[in-house]
C-alpha positions as a Markdown table, in Angstrom:
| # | Residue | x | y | z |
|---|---|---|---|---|
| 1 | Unk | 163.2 | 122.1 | 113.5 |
| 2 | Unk | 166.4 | 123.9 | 111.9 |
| 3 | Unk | 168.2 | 123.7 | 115.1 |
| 4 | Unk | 168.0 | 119.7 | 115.1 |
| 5 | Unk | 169.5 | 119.3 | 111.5 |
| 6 | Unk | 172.5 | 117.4 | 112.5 |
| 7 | Unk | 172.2 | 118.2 | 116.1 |
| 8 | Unk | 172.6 | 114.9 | 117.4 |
| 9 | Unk | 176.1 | 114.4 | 116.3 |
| 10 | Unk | 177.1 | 118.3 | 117.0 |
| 11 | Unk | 175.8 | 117.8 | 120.6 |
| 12 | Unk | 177.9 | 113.9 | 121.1 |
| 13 | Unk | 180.7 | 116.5 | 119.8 |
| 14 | Unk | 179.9 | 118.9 | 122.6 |
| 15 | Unk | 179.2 | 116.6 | 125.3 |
| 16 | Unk | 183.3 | 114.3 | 124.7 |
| 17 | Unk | 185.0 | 118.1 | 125.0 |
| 18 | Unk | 183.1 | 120.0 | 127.7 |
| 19 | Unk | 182.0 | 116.8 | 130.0 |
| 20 | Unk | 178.5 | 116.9 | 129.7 |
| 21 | Unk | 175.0 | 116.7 | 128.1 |
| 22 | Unk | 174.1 | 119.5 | 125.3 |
| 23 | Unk | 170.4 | 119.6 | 123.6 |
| 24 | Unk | 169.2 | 121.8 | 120.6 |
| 25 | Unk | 168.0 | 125.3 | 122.0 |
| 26 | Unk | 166.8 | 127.0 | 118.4 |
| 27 | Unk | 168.7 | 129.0 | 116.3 |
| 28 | Unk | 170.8 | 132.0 | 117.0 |
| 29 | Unk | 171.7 | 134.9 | 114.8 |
| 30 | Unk | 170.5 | 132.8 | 111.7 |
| 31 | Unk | 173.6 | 130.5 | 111.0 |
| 32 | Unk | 174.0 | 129.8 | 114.9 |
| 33 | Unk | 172.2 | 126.3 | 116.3 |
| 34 | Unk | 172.4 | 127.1 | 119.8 |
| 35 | Unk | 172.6 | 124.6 | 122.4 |
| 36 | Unk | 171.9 | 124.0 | 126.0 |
| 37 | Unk | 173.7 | 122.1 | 128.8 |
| 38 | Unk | 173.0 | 120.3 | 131.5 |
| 39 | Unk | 174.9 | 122.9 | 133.8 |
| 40 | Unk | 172.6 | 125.6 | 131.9 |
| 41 | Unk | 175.3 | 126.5 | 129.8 |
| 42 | Unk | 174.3 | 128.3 | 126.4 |
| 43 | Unk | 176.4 | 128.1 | 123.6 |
| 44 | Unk | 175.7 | 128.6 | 119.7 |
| 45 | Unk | 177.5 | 127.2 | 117.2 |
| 46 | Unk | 177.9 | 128.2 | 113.8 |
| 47 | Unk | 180.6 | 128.8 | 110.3 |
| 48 | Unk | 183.1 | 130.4 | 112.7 |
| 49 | Unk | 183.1 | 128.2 | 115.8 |
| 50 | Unk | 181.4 | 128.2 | 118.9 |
| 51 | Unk | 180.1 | 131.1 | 120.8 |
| 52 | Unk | 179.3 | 131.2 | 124.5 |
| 53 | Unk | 176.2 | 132.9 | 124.9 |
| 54 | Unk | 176.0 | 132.6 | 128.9 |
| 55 | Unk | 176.6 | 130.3 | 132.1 |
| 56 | Unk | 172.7 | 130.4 | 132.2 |
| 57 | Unk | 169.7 | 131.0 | 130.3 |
| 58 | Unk | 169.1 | 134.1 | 131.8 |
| 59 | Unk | 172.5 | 135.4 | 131.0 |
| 60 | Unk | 172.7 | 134.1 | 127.3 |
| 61 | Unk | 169.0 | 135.6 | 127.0 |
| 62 | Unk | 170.5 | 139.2 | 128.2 |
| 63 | Unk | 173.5 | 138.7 | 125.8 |
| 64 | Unk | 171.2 | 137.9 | 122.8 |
| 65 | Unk | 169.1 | 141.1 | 123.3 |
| 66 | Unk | 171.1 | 143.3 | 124.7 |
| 67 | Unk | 174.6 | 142.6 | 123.6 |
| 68 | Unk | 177.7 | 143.2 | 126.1 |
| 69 | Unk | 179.6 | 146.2 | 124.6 |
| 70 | Unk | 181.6 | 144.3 | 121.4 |
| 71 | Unk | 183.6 | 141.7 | 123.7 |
| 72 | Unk | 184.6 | 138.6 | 121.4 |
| 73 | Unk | 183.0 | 135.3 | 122.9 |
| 74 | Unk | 184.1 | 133.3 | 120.0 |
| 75 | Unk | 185.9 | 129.9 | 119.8 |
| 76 | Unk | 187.7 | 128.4 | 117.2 |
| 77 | Unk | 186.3 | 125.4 | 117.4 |
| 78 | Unk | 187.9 | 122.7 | 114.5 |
| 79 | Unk | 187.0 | 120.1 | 116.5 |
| 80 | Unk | 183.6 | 120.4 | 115.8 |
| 81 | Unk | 183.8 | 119.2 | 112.3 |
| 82 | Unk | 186.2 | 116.4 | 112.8 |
């Protein structure tokens, strides 16, 4: 349920600058609503912009728990809160 607080206008947000559908995934590292796109994409975002967690589930899911050796996936990402 935390993960679709607001969600709906996050994903619109999402969808005008990557292209294409997103949908609530849960929640990532507490403060992270992670999201899901059409493509498979994962992404999480949270107070410091958007992280890409993977190109698919499978990928984000092996970055979640396993971590890939301190390499900066963050985005600033203002346009969220516009």
């Amino acid at each position: 349920m935390d993960a679709c607080i607001d969600a709906s206008a996050e994903a619109q947000r999402l969808r005008r600058r990557y292209g294409e559908n997103y949908s609530p995934l849960g929640t990532w590292s507490i403060q992270h609503k992670a999201y899901v796109a059409a493509s498979g994409r994962v992404i999480a975002v949270g107070p410091g912009g958007l992280r890409q967690l993977g190109t698919g589930f499978a990928e984000a899911l092996t970055y979640v728990v396993e971590g890939d050796g301190g390499a900066d996936r963050t985005e600033r990402a203002a346009w969220l809160h516009d």
